[in-house]
C-alpha positions as CSV (number, residue, x, y, z in Angstrom):
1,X,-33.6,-0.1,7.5
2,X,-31.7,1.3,5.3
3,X,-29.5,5.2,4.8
4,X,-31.2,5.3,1.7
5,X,-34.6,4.9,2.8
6,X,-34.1,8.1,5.5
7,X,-34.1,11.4,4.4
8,X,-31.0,12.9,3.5
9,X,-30.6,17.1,3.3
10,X,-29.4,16.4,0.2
11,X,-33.2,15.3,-0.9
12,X,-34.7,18.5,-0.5
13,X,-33.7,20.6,-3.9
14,X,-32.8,23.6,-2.8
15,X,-30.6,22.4,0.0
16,X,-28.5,19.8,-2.1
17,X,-25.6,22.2,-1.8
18,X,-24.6,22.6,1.8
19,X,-21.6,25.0,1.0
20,X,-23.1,27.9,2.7
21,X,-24.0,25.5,6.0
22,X,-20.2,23.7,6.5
23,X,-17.9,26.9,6.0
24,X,-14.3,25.7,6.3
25,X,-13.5,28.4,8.5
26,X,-15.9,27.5,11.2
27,X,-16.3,23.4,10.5
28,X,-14.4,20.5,11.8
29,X,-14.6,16.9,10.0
30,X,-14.6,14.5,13.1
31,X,-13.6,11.0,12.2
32,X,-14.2,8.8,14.6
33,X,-12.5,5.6,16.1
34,X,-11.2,4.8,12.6
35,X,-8.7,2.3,14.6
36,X,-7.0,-1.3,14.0
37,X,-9.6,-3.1,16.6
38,X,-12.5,-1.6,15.0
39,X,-12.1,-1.5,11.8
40,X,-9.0,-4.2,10.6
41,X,-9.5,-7.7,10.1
42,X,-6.4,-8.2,11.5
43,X,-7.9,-6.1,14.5
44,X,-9.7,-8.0,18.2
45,X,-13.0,-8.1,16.3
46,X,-11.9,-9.4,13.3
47,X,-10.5,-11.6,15.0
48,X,-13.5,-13.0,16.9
49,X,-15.2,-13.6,13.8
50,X,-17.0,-10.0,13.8
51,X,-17.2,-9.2,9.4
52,X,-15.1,-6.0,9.2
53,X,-16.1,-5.3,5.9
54,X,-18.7,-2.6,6.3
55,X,-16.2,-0.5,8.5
56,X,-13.4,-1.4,5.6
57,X,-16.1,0.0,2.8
58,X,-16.3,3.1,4.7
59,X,-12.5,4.3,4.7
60,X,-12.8,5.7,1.4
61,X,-14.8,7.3,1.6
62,X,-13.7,9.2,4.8
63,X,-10.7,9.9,2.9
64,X,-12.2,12.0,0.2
65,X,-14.0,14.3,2.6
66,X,-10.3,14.5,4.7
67,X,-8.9,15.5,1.4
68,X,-11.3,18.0,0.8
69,X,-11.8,19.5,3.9
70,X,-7.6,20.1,3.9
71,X,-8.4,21.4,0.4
72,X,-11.1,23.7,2.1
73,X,-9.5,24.7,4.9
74,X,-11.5,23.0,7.8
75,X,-10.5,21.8,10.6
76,X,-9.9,17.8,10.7
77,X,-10.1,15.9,14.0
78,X,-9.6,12.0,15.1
79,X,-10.9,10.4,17.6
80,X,-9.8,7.6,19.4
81,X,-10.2,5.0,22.1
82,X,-7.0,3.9,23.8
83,X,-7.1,2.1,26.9
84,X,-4.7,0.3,29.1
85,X,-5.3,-1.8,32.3
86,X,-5.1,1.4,34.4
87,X,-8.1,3.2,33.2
88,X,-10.2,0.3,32.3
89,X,-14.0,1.0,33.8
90,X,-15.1,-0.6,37.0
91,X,-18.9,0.0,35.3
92,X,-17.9,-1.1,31.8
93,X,-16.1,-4.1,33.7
94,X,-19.3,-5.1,35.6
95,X,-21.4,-4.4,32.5
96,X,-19.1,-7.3,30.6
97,X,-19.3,-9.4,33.7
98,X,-23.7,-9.1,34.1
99,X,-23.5,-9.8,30.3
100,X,-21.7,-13.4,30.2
101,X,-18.6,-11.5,28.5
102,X,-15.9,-11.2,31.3
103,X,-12.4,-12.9,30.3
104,X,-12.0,-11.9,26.7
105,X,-9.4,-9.5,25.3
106,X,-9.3,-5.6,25.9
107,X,-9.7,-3.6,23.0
108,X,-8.1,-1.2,21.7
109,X,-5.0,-1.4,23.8
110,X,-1.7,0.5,23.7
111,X,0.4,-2.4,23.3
112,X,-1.3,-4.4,21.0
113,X,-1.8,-1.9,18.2
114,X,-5.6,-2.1,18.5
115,X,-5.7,1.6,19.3
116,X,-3.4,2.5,16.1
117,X,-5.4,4.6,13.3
118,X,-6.2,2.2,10.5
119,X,-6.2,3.7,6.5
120,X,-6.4,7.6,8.0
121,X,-3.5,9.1,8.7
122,X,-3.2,12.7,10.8
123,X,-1.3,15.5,9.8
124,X,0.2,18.2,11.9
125,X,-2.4,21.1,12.7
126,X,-5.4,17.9,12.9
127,X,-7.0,17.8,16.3
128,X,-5.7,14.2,18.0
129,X,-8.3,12.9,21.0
130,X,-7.5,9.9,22.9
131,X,-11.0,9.0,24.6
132,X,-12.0,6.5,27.4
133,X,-15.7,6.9,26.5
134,X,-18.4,6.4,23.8
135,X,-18.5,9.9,23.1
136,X,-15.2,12.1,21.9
137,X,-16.5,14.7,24.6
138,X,-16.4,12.7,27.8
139,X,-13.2,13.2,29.5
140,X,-11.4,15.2,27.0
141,X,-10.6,18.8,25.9
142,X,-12.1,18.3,22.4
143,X,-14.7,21.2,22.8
144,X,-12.2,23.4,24.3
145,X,-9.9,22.8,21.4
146,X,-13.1,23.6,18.7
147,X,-13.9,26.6,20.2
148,X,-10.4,27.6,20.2
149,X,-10.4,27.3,16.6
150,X,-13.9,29.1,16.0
151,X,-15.5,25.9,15.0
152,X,-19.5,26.1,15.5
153,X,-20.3,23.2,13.1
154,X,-19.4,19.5,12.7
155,X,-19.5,17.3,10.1
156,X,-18.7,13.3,12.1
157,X,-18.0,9.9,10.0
158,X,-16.8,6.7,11.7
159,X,-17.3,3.9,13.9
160,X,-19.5,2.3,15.0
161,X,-23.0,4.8,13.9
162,X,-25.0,3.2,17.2
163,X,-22.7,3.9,19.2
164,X,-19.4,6.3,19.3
165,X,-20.9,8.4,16.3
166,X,-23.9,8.8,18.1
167,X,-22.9,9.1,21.5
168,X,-20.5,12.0,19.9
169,X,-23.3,13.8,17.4
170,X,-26.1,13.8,20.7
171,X,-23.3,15.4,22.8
172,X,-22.2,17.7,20.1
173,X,-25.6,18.7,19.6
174,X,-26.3,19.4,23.5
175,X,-22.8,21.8,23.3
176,X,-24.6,23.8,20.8
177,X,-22.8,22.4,18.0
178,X,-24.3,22.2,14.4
179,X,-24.4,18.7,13.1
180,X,-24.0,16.7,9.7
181,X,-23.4,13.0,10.0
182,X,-22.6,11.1,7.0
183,X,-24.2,8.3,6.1
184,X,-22.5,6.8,4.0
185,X,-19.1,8.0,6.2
186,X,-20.1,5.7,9.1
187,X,-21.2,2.3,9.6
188,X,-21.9,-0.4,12.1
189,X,-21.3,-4.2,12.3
190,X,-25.6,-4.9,11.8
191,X,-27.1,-3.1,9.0
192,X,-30.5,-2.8,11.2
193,X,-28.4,-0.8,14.1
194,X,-27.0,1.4,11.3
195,X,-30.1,2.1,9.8
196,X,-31.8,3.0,13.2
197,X,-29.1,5.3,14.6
198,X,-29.4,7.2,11.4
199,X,-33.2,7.5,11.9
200,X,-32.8,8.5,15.3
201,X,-30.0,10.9,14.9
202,X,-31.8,12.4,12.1
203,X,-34.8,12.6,14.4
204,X,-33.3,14.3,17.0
205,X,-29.8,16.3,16.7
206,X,-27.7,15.9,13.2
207,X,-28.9,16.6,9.3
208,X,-28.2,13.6,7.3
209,X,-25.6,13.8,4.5
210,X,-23.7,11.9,2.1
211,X,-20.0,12.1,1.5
212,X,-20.5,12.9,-2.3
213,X,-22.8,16.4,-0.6
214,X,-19.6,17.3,1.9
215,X,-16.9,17.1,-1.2
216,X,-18.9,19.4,-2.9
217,X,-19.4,21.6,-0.4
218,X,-15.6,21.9,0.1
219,X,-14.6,21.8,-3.9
């Protein structure tokens, strides 16, 4: 399945300027796990053979809607996994092991440069989270930080859409954020897990957009 064949709020004709729903003042862009391991082909994936060229397609695109929200005003925010041997997961260890996947190289590690951001770059004033987790919420002071900035809705890109952009959409949504994830923003290594965690987000917690709709919104 794919974005294009799931409804979009850009579809619906009077709604196909979201300007009034993503006001700068009070929305963050969250970009998520943009990162060497996830999204290089230099990175552990591409390494094992993984084709990084759906999260390398996507960059671009997160870049105009980073441009334009600092245009706008909004808040930006990056997310990141960084791990080192201490705070490695006895569950996600055991999960690897019951899976036939023990052995293999951590990702996103500190000394390897896995965890570095790959083609987006902070600024000072963007909110920085280093996470352990699937979702940016688990384990970190991201909502503290949004509601310290007045920040009620969301508007999340990145890697991978099954899993660290949806894990962080469904928990936004249960902190009573509002939601936009872009679907053209995000991307996963299997076009049918993409397709689905679009459906099922759209379903259940976020508005679908594109990242054409969220530049105009902040033009």
């Amino acid at each position: 399945m794919s974005e294009t064949d799931i409804p979009h709020l850009g579809d619906i004709p009077h709604l196909d300027d979201i300007a009034g729903m993503v006001d700068p003042a009070k929305t963050a862009l969250i970009v998520v796990d943009v990162q060497v391991d996830f999204a290089s082909p230099e990175g552990l994936l591409g390494r094992v053979g993984v084709d990084m060229s759906p999260a390398v397609a996507v960059i671009d695109n997160i870049n105009a809607m980073i441009a334009a929200a600092r245009h706008a005003g909004a808040t930006v925010g990056f997310m990141r996994v960084v791990t080192r041997p201490e705070t490695d997961s006895p569950i996600l260890t055991t999960w690897m092991e019951r899976r036939g996947r023990a052995g293999g190289e951590a990702i996103c590690r500190t000394d390897t440069g896995g965890a570095d951001y790959y083609g987006v770059t902070p600024e000072p004033g963007d909110i920085e989270i280093e996470k352990l987790k699937y979702s940016s919420f688990w384990g970190t002071d991201l909502d503290a930080q949004l509601r310290a900035k007045g920040i009620d809705t969301l508007v999340i890109a990145g890697i991978t859409t099954d899993c660290c952009v949806d894990s962080t959409t469904r928990d936004a949504f249960h902190r009573d954020y509002h939601v936009f994830v872009v679907s053209d923003g995000c991307t996963a290594y299997d076009d049918g897990l993409h397709g689905w965690a679009l459906r099922s987000m759209s379903e259940h917690c976020a508005l679908l957009v594109t990242s054409d709709t969220v530049v105009k919104a902040w033009s």
